[in-house]
N, C-alpha and C positions, 0 to 999 in steps of 0.2 A: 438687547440694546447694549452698546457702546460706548462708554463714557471715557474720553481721559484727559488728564488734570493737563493745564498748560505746564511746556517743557522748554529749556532751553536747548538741549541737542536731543537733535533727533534725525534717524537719519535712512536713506530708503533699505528696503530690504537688499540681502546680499545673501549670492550663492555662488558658492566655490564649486566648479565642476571638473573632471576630469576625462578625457581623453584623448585616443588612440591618434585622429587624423580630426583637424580643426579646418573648416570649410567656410572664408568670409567672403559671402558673395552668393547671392540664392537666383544669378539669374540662367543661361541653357550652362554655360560653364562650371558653375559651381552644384548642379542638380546634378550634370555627370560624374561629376568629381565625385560628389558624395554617394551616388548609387555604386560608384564603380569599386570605391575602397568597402564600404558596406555589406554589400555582394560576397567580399573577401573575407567578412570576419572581422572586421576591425572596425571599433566603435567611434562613429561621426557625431562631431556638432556639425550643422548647417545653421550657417546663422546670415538671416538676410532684414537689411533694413525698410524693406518696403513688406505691406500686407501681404502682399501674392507673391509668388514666385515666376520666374522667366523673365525677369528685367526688359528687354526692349520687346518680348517677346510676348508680355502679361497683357491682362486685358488695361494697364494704367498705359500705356505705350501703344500696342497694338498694331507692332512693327511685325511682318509675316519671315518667322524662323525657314532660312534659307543659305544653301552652299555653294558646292561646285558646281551643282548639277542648273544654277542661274536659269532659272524659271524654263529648262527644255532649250533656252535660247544661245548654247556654244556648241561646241564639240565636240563635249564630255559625256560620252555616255555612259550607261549603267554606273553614274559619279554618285549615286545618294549614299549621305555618309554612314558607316554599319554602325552595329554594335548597339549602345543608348539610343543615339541619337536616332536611329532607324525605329527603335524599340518604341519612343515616344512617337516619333512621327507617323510609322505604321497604326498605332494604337489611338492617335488624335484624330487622322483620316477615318478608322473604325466610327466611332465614337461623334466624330464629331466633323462630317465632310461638306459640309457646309463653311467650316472656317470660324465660328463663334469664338470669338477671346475672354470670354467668361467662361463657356466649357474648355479652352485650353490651360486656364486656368487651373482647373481642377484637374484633367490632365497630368496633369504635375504635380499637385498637392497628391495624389491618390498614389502617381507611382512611389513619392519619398516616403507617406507614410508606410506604405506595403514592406519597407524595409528597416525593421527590428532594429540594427544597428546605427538608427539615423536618429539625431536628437535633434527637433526643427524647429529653432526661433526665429519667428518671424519679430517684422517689427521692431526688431533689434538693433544696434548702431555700434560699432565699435569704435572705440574712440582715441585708446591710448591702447599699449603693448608694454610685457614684461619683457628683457631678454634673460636666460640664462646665462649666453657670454654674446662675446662682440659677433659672432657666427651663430649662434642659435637665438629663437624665441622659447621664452617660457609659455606665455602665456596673453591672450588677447581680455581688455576690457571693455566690456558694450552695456550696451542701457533699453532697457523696454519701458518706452512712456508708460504704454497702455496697462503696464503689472507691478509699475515702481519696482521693479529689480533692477539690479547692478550684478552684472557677473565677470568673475572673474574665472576665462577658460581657459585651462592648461592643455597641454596637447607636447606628444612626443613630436609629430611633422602637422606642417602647416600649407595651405594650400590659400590666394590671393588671387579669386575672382570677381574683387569688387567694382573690377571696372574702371576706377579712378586709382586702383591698387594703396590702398589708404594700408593695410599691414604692411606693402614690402617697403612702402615711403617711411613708417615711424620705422623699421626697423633699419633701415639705414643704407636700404638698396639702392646700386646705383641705378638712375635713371633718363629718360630721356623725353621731351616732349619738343614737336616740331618737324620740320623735315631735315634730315642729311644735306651734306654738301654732294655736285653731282660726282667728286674723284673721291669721297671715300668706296662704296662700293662698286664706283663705276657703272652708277643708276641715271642713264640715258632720258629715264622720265621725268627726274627729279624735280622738283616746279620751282618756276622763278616766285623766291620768299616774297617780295614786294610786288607782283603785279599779281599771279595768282592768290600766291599764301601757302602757307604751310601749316595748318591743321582744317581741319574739317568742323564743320558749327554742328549744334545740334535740331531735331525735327520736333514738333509738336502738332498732333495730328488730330482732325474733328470729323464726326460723322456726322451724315445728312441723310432722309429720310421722306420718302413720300408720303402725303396724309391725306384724305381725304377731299379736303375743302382748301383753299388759300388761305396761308398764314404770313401773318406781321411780322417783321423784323425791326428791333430798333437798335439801331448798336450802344454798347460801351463809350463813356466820350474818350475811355483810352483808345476804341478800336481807331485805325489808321484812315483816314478817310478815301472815299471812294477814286474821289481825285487823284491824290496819291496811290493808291495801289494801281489804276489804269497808267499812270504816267510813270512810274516809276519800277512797278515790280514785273518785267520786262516777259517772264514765264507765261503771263496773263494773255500774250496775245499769240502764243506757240503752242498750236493741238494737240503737238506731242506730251506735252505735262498739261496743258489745261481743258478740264471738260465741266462744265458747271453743274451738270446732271449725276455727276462721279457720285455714287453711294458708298459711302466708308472711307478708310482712309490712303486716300490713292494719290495725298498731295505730299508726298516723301519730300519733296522739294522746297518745301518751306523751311528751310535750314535758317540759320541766324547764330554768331558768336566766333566764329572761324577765326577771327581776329581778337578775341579776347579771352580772358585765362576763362580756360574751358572746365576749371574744377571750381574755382574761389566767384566765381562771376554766374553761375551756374541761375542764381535768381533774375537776377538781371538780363540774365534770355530769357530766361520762361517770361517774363512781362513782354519781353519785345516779340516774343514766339505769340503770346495773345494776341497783343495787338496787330500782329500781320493774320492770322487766322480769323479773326472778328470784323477785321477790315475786307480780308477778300468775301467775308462770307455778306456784307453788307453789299459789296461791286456786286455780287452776283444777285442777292436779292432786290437792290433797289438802286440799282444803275439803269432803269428799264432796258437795258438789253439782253434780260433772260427771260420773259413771258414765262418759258415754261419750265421756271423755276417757280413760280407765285405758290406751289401746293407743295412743295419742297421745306422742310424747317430744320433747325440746328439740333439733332439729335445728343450728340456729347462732344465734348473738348475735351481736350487732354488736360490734365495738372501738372502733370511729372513728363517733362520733355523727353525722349530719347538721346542717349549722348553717343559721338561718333568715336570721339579723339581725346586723349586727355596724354597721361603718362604712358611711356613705355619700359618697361625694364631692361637691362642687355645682360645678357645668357652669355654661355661659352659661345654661342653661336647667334647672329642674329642673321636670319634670313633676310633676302634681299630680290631687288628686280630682276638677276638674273638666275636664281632660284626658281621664280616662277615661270619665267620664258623661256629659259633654256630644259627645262626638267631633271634640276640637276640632281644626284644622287648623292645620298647620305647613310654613313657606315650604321646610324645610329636614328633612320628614320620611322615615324613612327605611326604616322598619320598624312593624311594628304588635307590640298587645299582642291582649289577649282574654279573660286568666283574670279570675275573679269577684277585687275587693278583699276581699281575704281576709288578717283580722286573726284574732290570737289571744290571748289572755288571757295577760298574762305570768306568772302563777301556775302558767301550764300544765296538767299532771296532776292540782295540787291544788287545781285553781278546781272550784268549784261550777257558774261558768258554759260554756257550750258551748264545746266545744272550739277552734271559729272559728267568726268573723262574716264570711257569704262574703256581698259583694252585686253584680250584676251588672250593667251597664249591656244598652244594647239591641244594640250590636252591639262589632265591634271597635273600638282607636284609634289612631290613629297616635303615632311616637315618633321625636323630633327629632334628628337627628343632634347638637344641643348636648349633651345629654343622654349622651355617650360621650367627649366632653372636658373636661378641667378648665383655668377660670380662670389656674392660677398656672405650668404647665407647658405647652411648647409641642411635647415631642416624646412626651409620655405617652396613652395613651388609657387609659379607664376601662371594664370591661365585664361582664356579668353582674352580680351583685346588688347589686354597689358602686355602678352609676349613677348619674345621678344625679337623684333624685326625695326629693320630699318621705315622710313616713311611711306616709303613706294610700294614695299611689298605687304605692310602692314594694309593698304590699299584693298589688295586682295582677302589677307585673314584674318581681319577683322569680325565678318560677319559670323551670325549664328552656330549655324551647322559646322562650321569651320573649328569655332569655338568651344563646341562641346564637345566633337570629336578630340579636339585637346584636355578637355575636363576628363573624359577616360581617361585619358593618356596618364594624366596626373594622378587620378584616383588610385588609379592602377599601379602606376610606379608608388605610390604612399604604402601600398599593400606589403611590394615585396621589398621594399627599405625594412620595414617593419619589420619585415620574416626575417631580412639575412644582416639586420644590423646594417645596412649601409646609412650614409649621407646622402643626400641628391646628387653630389657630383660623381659619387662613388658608382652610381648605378651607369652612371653615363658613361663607362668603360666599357671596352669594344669585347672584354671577354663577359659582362653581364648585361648590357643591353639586350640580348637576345633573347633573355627569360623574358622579356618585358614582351618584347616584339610577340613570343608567343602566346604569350599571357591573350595579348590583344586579338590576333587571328583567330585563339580560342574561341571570344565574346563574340564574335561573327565582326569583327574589323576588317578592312583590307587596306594595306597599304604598297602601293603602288610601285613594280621595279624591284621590290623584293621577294626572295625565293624564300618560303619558311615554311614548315612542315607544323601541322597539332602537335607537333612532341610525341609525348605516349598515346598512342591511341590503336586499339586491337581489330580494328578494320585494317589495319596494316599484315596483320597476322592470319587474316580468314582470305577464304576464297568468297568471290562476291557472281552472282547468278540473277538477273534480272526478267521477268517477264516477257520483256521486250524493248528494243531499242530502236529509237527514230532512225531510220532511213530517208534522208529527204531528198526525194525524188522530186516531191512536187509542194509548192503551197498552192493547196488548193483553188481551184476555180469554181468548185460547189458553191453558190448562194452570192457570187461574184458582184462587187460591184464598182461601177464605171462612173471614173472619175477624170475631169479635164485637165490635158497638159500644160495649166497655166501657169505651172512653174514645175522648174526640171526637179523631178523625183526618184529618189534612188531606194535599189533594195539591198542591204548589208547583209550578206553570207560569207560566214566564215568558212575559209576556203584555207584547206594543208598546202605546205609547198607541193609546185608540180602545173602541170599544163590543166588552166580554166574549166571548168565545165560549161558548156552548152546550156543556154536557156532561153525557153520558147512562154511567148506572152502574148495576150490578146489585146488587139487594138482597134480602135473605131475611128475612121478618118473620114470628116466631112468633104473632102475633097483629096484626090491624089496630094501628095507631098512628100517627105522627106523625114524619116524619123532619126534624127541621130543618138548614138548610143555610147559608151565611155565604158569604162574599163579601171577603174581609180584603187589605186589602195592608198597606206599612210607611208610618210616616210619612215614613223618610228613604229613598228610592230604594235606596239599597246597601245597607240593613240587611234582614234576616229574621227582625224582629218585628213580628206582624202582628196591630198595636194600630190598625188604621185600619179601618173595617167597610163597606163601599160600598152592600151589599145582605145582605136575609135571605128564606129561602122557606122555611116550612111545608109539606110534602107530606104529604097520605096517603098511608100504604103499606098495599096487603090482605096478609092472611096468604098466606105462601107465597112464592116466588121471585119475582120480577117487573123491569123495568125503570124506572129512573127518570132522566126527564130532567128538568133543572135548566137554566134560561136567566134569568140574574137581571136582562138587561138595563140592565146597569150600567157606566156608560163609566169605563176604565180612565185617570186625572189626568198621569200619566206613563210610561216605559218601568221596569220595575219584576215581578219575583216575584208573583204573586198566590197564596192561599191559597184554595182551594174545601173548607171547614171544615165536614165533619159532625159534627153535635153528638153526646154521648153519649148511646146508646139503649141499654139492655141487652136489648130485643126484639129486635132487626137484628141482623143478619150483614150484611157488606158484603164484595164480590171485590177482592182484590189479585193481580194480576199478576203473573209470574215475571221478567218483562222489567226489566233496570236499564237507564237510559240515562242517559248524558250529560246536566246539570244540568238533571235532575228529582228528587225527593224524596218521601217522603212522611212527615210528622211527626207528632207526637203530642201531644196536652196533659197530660203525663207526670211522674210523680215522679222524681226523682234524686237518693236524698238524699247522695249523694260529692260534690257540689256545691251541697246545701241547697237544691236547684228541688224545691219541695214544689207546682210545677204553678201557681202565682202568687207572684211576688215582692210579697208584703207590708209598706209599710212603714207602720210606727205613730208614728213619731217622724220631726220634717225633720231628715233627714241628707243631704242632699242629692241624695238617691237615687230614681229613678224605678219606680213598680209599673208592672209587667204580668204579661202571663201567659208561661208557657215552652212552648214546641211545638215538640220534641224529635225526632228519627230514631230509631229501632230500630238494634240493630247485627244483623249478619248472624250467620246463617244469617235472620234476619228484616229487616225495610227495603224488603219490594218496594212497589211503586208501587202508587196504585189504578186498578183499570183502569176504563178509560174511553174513549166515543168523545167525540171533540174537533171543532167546526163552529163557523165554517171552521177550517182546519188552523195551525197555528203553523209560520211558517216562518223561527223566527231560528235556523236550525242550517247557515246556508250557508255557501260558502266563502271569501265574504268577511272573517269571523271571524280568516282568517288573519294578515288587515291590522294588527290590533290589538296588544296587549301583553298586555295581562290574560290570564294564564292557570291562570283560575278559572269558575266563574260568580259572579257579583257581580248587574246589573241584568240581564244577559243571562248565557245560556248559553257566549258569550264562547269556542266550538268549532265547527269543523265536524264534524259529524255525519254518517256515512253513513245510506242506509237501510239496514230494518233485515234486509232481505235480501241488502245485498250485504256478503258476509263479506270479499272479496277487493278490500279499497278500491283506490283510484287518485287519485292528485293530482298533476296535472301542472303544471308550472311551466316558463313558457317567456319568452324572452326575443328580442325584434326583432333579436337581434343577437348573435354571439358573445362571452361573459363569462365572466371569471377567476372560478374558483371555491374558495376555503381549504378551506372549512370550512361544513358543513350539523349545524344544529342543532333537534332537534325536541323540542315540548313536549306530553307526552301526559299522561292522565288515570289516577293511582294514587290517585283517590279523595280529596279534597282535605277532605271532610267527617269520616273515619276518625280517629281520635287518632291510632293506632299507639303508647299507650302503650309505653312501651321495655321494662322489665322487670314482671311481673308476673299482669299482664291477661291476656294470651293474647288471640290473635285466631283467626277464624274462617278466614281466607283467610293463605297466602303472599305472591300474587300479585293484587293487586288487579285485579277481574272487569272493571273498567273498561279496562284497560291492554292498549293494542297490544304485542302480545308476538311478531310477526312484522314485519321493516322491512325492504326492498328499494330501493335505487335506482337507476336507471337513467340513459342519457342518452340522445339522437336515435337514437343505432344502437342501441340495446334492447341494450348493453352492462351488466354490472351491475358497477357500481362500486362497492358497499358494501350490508353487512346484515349485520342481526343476529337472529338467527333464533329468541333465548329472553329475550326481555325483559322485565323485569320493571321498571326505573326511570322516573323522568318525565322526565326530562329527556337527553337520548341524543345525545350528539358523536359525529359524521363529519370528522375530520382528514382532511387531503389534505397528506404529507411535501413534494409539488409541487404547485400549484396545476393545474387542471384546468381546459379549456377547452370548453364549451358552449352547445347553445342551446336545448336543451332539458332537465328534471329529471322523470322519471318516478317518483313512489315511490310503491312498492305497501306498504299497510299493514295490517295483519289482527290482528283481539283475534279467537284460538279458544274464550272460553269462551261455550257456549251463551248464547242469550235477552242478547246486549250487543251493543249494533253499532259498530262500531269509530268512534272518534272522536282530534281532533286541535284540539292547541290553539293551539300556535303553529311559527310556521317561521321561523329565522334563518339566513339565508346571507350569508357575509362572503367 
């Protein structure tokens, strides 16, 4: 027992911490940030003021973590962001493909605890800052209700992913909140402040649930009345946002606050976020026009709203609308984006107009490492939605995936400040940014438009011999199946400069007709919109099954994706394949409307925005390829591929490929001479074109069908030094505690799912 005497001061506990890189902000931005400098050696706080971590993306929010790759629905393909962000998402899909935001939860608790150098306070709130001088932070002060501590955290660099950027505001960062004028950046989109607005409100999301028997609803007398939400909240009578039977949180559209201070006002949406959430759920329960709603009940509401828009910081650089449309290029880029510029009405709920204005560019773009520093501080970095970007473009990088890919970016850069004594601004020198750039291609990143090599790496030094190599002559027509040409379908092979190959296809035509065919690539080599037309063929087809071959005779301008584009018959049937392989596709000319691809980007007014059309993927259990034989055969799937960085397909397939017979690859790597060995690093294919939405969506697959999920290695004496025999990730580290002396590396590598033949994207040995 406990006793003590009454006291006049008394005061909560206090602890003084110290270190390396200081992390405010535990939501996708700030868990990359922190895994990524961690990783490095260098000892993190994480300090987040909510229970769980993933901010919009926790089970408090249950907002679905998402990037470039906007739900399959542009086109951007093989866009899913690497590196973390891949790392989590691959490992949530494992674990958890269903979409659960209590297991994504954990998710994220498991991978921050798994790293040594991460000190994780939850619950925590910062509230004031120390500086050292008018350019540095000393030191942050936060409070934990829950443990009556006060700490005070010191930190050599500091990193500000709280979203509201509450550290770079007290320290004295300049800032911005709102939208730009449209001639400073010459941003075509930029929205009229008084009729649209100029910030974005925030969403408060509820789940609904089937039950057995019919249940009672009685609202809140705050909720909004039925009346009013039918007459008033305009979304209610548009099936594109409204479905009454929706299970989970798929009304992203209940926005509210767009017009008021989106940090200081923050409660006072959450009440009006209730009452429009309580209200619509009463319209639909007891407006009688949902019957079959009656056995439907209010599963959970949100508390903690999701926020869009608050502060922006401005960097040496703030990206902008033609950044993302144009795809413009950066000495000192680091990362890409990808989502559609996607505005919203700051009236939110109670706008008349469409919930967002998503517009897409033709592929992804890159993003500048200035863009994660600010101007007036030299140990702070800036990450996730506080970037720094203008209104328009922030439209775009805002989202998750976007977000965390920049939390590397930062962690990363915190590491080697650290190593070589620099400032933030100091790294952002065109003679050391490049360490950075590498640092990131190492961790399996890719960023887009840049050339950059592993650096040191002894696969550059051996000769490389593989088992076998894809010749693809054909996708198969084994175990074929026939699908209707109700919308025009294309098959992506990439194809070297030089005169087209010949390809013959099976088609089923209920009647004589007319099959037309197309011939498309991109206009810019690394994108996959395929606005450029080479050639066209008219075929007849008789009734009945038959074969058609297509030879359009058309010489391919440079190395590049091509599209062989059937057009939309609804006589035809056309065969698709069981077989997936390694950067092949097959797309679609497709609606989407979670992304507004109504199948051509339309525009009516110059916003500076580009039409074309969208040619989409299927997700699985649909997406197979269409088969076809191929003459002559495409042979960029050798093993020379290894040589490279890119580990994607981008202009090439950018893998080696076995064939597709042999299930039990081999890739030998050997060396004129005995060499020290660390560390072997391989980069394989978990499907690069997948979202892997985080919570919500649900996926078809765990394990993506692409992925070597069997790895062995060997050395000269068929000794086996290491495997892993259930894999599921892309990216797969071989430590060696001692280094290891060889001269020869045998690894046998094997994907057991049917119809996929094992493939390999990159190899680093250090």
């Amino acid at each position: 027992m406990l006793t003590e005497q009454f006291s006049l001061h008394r005061t909560v506990k206090q602890s003084h911490l110290q270190f390396d890189f200081v992390v405010v902000g535990g939501g996708i931005a700030g868990v990359c940030a922190a895994i990524a400098a961690a990783r490095r050696g260098k000892s993190v706080a994480l300090i987040q003021d909510r229970p769980v971590l993933g901010g919009n993306a926790s089970s408090e929010v249950r907002l679905w973590m998402l990037g470039a790759t906007s739900h399959m629905g542009n086109n951007n393909r093989w866009a899913r962001e690497g590196g973390i962000v891949d790392e989590l998402l691959v490992e949530n899909t494992y674990r958890n493909k269903e979409g659960n935001p209590v297991l994504f939860d954990m998710v994220l608790i498991d991978k921050v605890q798994a790293e040594k150098n991460i000190s994780l306070f939850l619950n925590t709130v910062v509230y004031a800052i120390e500086k050292k001088s008018d350019r540095e932070v000393a030191a942050v002060k936060a409070y934990n209700s829950q443990s009556e501590t006060e700490y005070v955290m010191k930190g050599s660099l500091f990193c500000d992913s709280s979203g509201d950027g509450i550290l770079a505001y007290l320290a004295g960062a300049t800032f911005r909140i709102g939208a730009e004028e449209r001639s400073e950046f010459d941003e075509k989109f930029a929205p009229d402040k008084d009729i649209y607005g100029e910030k974005l409100g925030h969403t408060l999301f509820f789940y609904t649930k089937k039950t057995p028997k019919p249940v009672k609803y009685i609202a809140p007398d705050f909720a909004l009345t039925k009346e009013f939400v039918e007459k008033e909240i305009y979304r209610i009578k548009n099936p594109n946002y409204f479905n009454p039977m929706a299970i989970g949180c798929k009304y992203w559209w209940i926005e509210y606050g767009g017009r008021l201070d989106t940090i200081h006002d923050t409660e006072e949406i959450k009440y009006k976020l209730w009452s429009v959430a309580y209200g619509i759920w009463d319209y639909i329960k007891n407006s009688g026009k949902f019957p079959e709603a009656d056995d439907m009940t209010l599963e959970w509401v949100g508390t903690f709203p999701g926020k869009r828009e608050s502060r922006r910081f401005v960097g040496p650089y703030m990206i902008n609308q033609k950044d993302v449309v144009e795809q413009r290029t950066h000495y000192d880029a680091v990362t890409f984006g990808g989502w559609s510029i996607d505005l919203h009405p700051s009236d939110g709920v109670f706008s008349e107009k469409n919930a967002c204005n998503q517009w897409h560019s033709k592929g992804v773009f890159q993003i500048p490492y200035r863009c994660y520093i600010t101007n007036d501080l030299d140990n702070v970095f800036i990450a996730g939605r506080i970037m720094s970007a203008s209104h328009v473009a922030f439209g775009s990088t805002r989202v998750m995936a976007t977000s965390g890919a920049g939390g590397e970016v930062v962690g990363t850069a915190a590491a080697l400040c650290l190593d070589n004594n620099w400032t933030t601004l100091e790294l952002a020198k065109e003679s050391n940014v490049g360490l950075l750039q590498q640092s990131l291609i190492r961790a399996g990143n890719y960023i887009p438009q840049l050339k950059v090599s592993y650096g040191d790496n002894l696969v550059s030094t051996a000769s490389l011999k593989a088992s076998s190599e894809l010749e693809l002559t054909e996708i198969p027509f084994v175990g074929g199946l026939w699908k209707p040409l109700s919308q025009s379908a294309a098959q992506m092979l990439p194809l070297p400069k030089g005169n087209a190959p010949v390809v013959t296809v099976r088609v089923k035509a209920e009647e004589t007709t007319e099959l037309l065919v197309e011939l498309r690539i991109s206009s810019k080599s690394f994108n996959h919109t395929p606005d450029v037309t080479l050639a066209t063929q008219s075929i007849r087809v008789e009734k009945g099954e038959q074969t058609v071959e297509v030879d359009f005779g058309a010489f391919i301008p440079h190395d590049t994706f091509a599209f062989v584009c059937f057009m939309k018959n609804n006589h035809l049937e056309l065969m698709f394949s069981p077989y997936l392989i390694t950067g092949l596709l097959s797309v679609f000319n497709r609606v989407v409307p979670a992304v507004s691809n109504w199948g051509k980007q339309i525009v009516t007014e110059d916003i500076g925005i580009e039409e074309f059309e969208f040619w989409c993927p299927e997700r699985r259990p649909e997406g197979q390829n269409i088969a076809m034989n191929i003459s002559p055969a495409i042979t960029l799937f050798g093993v020379n591929n290894l040589h490279g960085a890119v580990n994607r397909p981008v202009e090439h397939p950018n893998a080696w490929v076995a064939a597709l017979e042999d299930k039990d690859a081999t890739l030998t790597i050997e060396w004129s001479e005995k060499t020290e060995v660390n560390e072997i690093t391989l980069y394989l294919d978990t499907d690069w074109d997948h979202p892997m939405e985080s919570v919500q969506w649900g996926h078809y697959d765990n394990r993506m069908p692409f992925c070597a999920d069997r790895i062995q290695i060997y050395n000269e004496r068929n000794e086996l030094l290491v495997e892993n025999t259930s894999n599921h990730q892309t990216r797969v580290v071989f430590g060696f505690t001692t280094a290891i002396t060889v001269e020869k590396l045998i690894v046998k590598i094997s994907n057991s799912t049917e119809n996929v033949p094992t493939a390999l994207f990159g190899v680093l040995i250090n």
